[in-house]
C-alpha positions as CSV (number, residue, x, y, z in Angstrom):
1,X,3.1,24.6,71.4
2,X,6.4,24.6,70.0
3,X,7.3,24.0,66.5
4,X,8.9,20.4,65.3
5,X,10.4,22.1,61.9
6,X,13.9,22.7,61.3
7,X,15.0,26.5,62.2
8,X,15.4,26.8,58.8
9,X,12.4,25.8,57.8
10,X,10.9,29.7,59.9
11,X,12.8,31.3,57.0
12,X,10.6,29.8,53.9
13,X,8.1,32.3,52.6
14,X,4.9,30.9,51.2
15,X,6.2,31.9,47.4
16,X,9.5,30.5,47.6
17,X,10.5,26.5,47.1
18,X,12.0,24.1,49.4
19,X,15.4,23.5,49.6
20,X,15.9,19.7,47.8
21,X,17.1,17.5,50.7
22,X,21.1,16.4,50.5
23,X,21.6,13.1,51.8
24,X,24.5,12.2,53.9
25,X,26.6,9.3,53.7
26,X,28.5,8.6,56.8
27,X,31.5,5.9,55.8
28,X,32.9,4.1,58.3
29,X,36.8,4.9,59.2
30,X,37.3,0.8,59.3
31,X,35.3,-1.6,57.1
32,X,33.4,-3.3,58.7
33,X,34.9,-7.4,59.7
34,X,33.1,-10.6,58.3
35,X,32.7,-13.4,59.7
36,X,34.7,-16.0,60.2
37,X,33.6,-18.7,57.5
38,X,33.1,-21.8,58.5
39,X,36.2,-23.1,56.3
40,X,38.4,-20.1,56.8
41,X,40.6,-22.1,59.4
42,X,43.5,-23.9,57.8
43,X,42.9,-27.6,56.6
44,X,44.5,-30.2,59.0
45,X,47.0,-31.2,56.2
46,X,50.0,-33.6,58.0
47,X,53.2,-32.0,56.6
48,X,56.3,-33.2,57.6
49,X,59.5,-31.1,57.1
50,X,62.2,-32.6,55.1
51,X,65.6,-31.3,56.3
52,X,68.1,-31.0,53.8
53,X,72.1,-29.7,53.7
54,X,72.3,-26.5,52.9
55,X,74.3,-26.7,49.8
56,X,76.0,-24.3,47.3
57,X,73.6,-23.2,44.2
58,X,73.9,-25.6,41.4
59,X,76.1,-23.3,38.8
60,X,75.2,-23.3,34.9
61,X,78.4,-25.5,34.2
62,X,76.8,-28.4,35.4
63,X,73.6,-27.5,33.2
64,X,74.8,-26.2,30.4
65,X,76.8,-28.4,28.1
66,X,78.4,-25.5,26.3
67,X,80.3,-24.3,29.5
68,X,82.7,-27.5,29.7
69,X,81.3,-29.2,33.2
70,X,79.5,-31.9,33.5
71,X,81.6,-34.4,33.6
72,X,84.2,-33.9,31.0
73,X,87.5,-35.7,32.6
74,X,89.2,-33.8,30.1
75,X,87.3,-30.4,29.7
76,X,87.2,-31.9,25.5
77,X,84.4,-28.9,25.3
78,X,87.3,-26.2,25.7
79,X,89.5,-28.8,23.6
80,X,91.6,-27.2,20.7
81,X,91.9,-30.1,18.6
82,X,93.5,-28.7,16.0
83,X,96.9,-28.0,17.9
84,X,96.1,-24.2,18.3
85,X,93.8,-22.0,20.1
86,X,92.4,-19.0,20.3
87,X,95.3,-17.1,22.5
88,X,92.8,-14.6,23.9
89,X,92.3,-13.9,27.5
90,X,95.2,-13.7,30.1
91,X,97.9,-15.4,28.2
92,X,95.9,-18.6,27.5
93,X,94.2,-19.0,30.9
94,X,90.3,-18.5,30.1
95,X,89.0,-16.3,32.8
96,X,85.8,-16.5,31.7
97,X,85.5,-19.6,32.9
98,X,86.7,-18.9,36.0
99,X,83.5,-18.5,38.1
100,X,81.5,-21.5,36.7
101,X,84.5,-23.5,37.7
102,X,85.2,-22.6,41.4
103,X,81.0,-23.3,41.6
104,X,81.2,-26.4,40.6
105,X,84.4,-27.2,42.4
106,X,82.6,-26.2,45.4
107,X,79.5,-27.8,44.8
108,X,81.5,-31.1,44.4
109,X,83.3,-30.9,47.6
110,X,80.2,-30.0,49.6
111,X,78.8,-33.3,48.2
112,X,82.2,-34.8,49.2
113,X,81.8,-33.7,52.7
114,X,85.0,-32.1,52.3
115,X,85.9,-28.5,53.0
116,X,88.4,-26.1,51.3
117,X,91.0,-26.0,54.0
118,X,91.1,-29.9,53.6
119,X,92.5,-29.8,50.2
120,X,96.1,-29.0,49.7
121,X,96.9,-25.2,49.2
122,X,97.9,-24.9,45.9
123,X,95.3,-27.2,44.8
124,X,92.7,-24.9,47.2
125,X,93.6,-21.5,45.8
126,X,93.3,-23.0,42.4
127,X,89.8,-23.7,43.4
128,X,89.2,-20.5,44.3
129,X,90.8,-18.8,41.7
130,X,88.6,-21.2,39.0
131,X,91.3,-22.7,37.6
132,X,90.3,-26.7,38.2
133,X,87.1,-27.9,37.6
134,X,85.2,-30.0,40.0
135,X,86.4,-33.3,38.5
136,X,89.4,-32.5,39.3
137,X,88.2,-31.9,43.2
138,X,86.5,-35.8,42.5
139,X,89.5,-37.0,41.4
140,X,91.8,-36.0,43.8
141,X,89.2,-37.5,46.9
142,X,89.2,-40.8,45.1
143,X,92.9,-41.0,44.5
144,X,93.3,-40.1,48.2
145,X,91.6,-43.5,49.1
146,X,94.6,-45.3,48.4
147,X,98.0,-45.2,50.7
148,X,100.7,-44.9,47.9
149,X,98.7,-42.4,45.7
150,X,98.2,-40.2,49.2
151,X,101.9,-40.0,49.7
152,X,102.6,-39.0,46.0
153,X,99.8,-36.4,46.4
154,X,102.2,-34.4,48.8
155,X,104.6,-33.3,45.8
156,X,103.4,-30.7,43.5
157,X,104.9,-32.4,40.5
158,X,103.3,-35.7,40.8
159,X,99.8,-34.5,42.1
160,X,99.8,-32.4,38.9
161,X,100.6,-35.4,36.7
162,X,98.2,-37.8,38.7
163,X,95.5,-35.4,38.5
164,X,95.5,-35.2,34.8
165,X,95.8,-38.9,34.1
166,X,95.4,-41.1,36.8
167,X,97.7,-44.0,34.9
168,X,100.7,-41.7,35.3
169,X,102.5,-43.6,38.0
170,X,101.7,-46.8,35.9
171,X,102.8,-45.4,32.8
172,X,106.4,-44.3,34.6
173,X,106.4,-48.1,35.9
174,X,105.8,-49.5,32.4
175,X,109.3,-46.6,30.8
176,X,111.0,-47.5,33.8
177,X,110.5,-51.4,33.9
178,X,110.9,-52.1,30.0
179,X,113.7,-50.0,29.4
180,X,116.7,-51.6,30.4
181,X,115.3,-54.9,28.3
182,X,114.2,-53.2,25.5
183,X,117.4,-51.0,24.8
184,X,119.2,-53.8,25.6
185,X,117.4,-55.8,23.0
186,X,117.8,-53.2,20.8
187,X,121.7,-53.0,21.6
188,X,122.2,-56.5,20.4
189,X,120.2,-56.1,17.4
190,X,121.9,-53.4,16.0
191,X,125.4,-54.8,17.3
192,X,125.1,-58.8,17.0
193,X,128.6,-60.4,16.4
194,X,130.1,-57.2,18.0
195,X,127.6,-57.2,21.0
196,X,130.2,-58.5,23.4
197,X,133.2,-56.5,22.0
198,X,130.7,-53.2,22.7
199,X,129.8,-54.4,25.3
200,X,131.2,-51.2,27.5
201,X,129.0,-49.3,25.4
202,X,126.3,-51.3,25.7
203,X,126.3,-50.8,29.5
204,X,126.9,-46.9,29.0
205,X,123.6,-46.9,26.8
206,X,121.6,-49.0,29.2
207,X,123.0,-46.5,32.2
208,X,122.2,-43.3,30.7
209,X,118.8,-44.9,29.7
210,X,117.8,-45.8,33.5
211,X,118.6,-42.0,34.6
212,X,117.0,-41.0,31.5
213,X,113.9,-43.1,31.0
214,X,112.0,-40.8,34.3
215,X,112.9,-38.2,32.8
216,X,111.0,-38.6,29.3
217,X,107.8,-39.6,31.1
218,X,107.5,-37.3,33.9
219,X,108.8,-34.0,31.5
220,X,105.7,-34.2,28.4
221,X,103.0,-35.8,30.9
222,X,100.2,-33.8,30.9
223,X,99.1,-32.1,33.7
224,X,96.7,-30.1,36.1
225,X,98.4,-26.5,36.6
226,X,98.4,-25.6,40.1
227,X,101.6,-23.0,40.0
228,X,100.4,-19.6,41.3
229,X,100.3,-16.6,38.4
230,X,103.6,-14.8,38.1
231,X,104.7,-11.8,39.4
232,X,103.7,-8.4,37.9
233,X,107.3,-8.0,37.0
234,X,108.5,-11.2,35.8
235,X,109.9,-11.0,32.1
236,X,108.3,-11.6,29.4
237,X,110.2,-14.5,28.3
238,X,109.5,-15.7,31.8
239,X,105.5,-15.3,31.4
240,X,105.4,-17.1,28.0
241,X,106.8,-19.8,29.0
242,X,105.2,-20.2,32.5
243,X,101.6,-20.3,30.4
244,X,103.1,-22.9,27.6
245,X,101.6,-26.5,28.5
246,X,103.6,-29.4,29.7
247,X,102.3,-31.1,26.7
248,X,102.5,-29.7,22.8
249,X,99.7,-31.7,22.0
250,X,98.0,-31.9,25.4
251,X,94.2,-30.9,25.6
252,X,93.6,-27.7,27.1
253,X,91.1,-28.3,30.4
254,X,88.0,-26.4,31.6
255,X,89.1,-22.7,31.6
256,X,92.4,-23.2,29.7
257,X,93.4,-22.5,26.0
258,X,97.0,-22.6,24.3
259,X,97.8,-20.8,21.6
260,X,100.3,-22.3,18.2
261,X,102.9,-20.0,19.6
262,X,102.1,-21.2,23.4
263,X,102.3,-25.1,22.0
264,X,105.4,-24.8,20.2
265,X,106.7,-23.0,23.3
266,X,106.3,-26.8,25.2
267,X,108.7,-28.2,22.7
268,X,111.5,-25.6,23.1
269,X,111.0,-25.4,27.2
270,X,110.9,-29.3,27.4
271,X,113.7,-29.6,24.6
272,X,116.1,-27.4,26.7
273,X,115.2,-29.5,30.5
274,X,115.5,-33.0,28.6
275,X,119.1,-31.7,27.4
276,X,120.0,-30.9,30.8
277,X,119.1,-34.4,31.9
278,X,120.4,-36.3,28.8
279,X,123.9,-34.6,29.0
280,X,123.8,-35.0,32.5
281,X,122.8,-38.7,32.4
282,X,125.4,-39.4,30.1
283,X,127.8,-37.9,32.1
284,X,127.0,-40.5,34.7
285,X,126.9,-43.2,32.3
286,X,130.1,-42.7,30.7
287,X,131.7,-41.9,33.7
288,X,130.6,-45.2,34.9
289,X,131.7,-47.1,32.2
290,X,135.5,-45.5,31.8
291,X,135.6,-46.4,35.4
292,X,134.9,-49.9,34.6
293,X,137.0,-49.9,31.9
294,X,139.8,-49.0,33.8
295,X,139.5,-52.0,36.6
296,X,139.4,-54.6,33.6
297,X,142.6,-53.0,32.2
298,X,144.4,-52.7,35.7
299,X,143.2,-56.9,35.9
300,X,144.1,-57.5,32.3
301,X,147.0,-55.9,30.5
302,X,146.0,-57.7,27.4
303,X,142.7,-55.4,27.6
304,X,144.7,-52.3,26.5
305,X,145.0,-52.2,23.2
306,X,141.3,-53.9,22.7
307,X,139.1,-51.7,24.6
308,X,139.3,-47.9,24.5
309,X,138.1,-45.5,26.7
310,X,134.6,-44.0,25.7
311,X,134.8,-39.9,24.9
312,X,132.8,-38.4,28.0
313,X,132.2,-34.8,26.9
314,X,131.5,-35.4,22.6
315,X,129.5,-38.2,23.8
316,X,127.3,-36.7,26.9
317,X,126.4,-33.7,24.8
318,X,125.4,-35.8,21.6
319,X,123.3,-37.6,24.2
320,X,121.7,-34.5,25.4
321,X,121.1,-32.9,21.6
322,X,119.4,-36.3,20.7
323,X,117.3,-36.0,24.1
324,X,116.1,-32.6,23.0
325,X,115.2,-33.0,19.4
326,X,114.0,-37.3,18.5
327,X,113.1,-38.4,22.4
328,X,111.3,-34.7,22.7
329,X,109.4,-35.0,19.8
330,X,108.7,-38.7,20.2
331,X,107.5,-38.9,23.8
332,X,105.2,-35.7,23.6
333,X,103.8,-37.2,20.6
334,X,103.2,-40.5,22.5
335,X,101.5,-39.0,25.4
336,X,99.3,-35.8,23.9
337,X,98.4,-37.4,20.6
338,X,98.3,-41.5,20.9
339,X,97.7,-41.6,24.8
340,X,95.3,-38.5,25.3
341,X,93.9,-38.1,21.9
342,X,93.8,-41.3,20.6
343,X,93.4,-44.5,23.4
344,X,91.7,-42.6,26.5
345,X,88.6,-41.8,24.5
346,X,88.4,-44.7,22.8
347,X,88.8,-46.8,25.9
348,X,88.2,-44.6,28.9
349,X,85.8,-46.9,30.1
350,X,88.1,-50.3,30.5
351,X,91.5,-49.4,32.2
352,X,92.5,-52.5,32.2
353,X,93.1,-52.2,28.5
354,X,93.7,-49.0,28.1
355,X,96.9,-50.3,30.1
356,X,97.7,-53.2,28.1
357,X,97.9,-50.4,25.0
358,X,100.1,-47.7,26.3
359,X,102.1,-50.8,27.7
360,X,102.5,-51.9,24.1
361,X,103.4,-48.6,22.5
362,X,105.8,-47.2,25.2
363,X,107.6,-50.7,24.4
364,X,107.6,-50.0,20.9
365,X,109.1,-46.7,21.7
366,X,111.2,-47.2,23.7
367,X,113.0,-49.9,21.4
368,X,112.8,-47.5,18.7
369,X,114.6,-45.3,20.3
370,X,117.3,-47.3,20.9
371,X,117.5,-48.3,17.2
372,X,117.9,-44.3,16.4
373,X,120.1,-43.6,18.8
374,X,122.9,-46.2,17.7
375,X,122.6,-44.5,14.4
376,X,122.7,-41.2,15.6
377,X,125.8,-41.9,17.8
378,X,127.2,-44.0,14.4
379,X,126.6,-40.7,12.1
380,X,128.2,-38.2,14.6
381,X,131.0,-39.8,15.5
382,X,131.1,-40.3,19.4
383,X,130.2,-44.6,18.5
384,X,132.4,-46.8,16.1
385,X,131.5,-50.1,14.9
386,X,134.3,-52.3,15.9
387,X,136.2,-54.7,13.6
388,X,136.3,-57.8,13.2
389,X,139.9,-58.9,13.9
């Protein structure tokens, strides 16, 4: 009969022990699956998908209070009120803004509906380049809504102005409209009993006041910079002045800072155009008046000796040096100080007003500049009072 044991078990001598048994453990390659629980399967939950636009992210401007979006019309965050600024950065543009800006601008023209090519290019590339905020972008959608304001949006110069204060074109109606009554007014109040006898230069002033009067709104209005950078190798004189506000006292927007130099820069730039249009407007005004002068004299010899012709040249470049220094000084303080500073936040929220005000004050400016400029053209010499006879 054969042996059941183990071959190794032949080998064990009576005296020796036997080997301890070594279990062994066989794992399994795969663990073993469980069952499927009874509540494994997913719940029956009705879910229904919401589609939604696929939209830019949401930057930190619109979050953050400290970056200037949000709302600000006027980017007041990045405001330096005190009439200086830090003059850091690229020549007072604030770069660091620049990415939170073109977010937002993007952001609010994807909740226009509105694409980038839609917008025009200088206002596009200044989206891109973070130089407008989206405000701006809102602005310029509602001021397309209406037929007049989408024609005046096609020029540079006015879409700058009506982006940065959208009672621009109102406010050049209000100069325009009240000046030829209220430097007439101020004619006869300075002249009285010789109001007729000046009355050539009466008409001159008027004349040179109607070519003028645009002029001393559109110059200092403040504005929304869309002009591309400079060239590498412009100047320096050129750079300075291309990065000097419109505005001495404007508020910087979103993005934007202007240095004391930068802000007195404004007054010299804007001094030297408004001489070029107050000589040249006198030009045209004197030259109108001689010309009148000189069909009554042809009609009426008797007016020879009474009337004299008015000095074109002494009198067009007094005109043009009081453009440059008392309507300079007057009219940017009118728009960046009283207008931005001082009756937009106070009344931002009723335009009607906020009309009726700048409609008073540019009328009282207007007339007072009337009043000084019959004294100025007194003290220099280019106006005589006329005596009585």
């Amino acid at each position: 009969m054969t042996s059941s044991l183990p071959p190794s078990s032949s080998l064990c001598t009576p005296s020796s022990q036997p080997a301890p048994l070594q279990p062994r453990i066989h794992l399994p390659s795969q663990p073993p699956r469980l069952p499927l629980l009874p509540f494994s399967r997913a719940l029956p939950l009705r879910l229904r998908m919401i589609t939604r636009p696929i939209l830019p992210a949401l930057p930190h401007a619109l979050s953050s209070p400290a970056s200037g979006g949000g709302g600000d019309d006027h980017g007041h965050n990045n405001n330096n009120s005190g009439g200086g600024g830090d003059g850091e950065g690229d020549a007072g543009h604030g770069d660091g803004d620049g990415p939170d800006n073109r977010g937002e601008a993007l952001f609010v023209l994807a909740q226009l509906g509105r694409k980038l090519e839609s917008l025009p290019s200088d206002l596009a590339a200044a989206v891109e380049g973070g130089r407008v905020t989206g405000e701006i972008v809102r602005r310029f959608n509602q001021l397309e809504a209406s037929a007049l304001f989408r024609w005046l949006l096609q020029f540079r110069g006015f879409r700058e102005r009506l982006l940065a204060d959208d009672l621009f074109l109102a406010k050049l109606a209000m100069e325009c409209g009240v000046g030829v009554i209220a430097k007439t007014a101020a004619e006869y109040e300075k002249r009285r009993e010789n109001f007729v006898k000046e009355i050539d230069i009466v008409i001159a002033d008027v004349v040179m006041a109607i070519v003028a009067d645009f002029m001393l709104v559109y110059l200092p209005a403040p504005t929304v910079s869309l002009q591309p950078p400079l060239a590498r190798n412009a100047g320096a004189i050129a750079n300075f002045f291309h990065n000097c506000p419109d505005n001495a006292f404007q508020i910087a927007l979103a993005g934007r800072s202007f240095s004391l130099l930068q802000r007195l820069g404004a007054i010299l730039r804007n001094g030297a155009k408004l001489f070029a249009v107050g000589t040249t407007a006198s030009l045209i005004g004197t030259g109108v008046t001689n010309a009148s002068i000189k069909a009554r004299k042809a009609v009426d010899k008797d007016l020879e000796d009474e009337v004299e012709d008015i000095p074109v040249v002494s009198t067009s470049v007094a005109y043009g040096v009081y453009m440059a220094i008392s309507s300079n000084l007057r009219y940017q303080i009118l728009a960046g100080v009283i207008e931005q500073r001082m009756l937009e936040p106070l009344l931002h929220n009723h335009k009607l007003l906020l009309s009726a005000m700048c409609f008073a004050v540019r009328t009282g400016n207007t007339f007072l500049g009337s009043l000084l400029w019959v004294d100025y053209a007194r003290w220099v010499g280019v106006q005589k009072v006329q005596e009585e006879a």
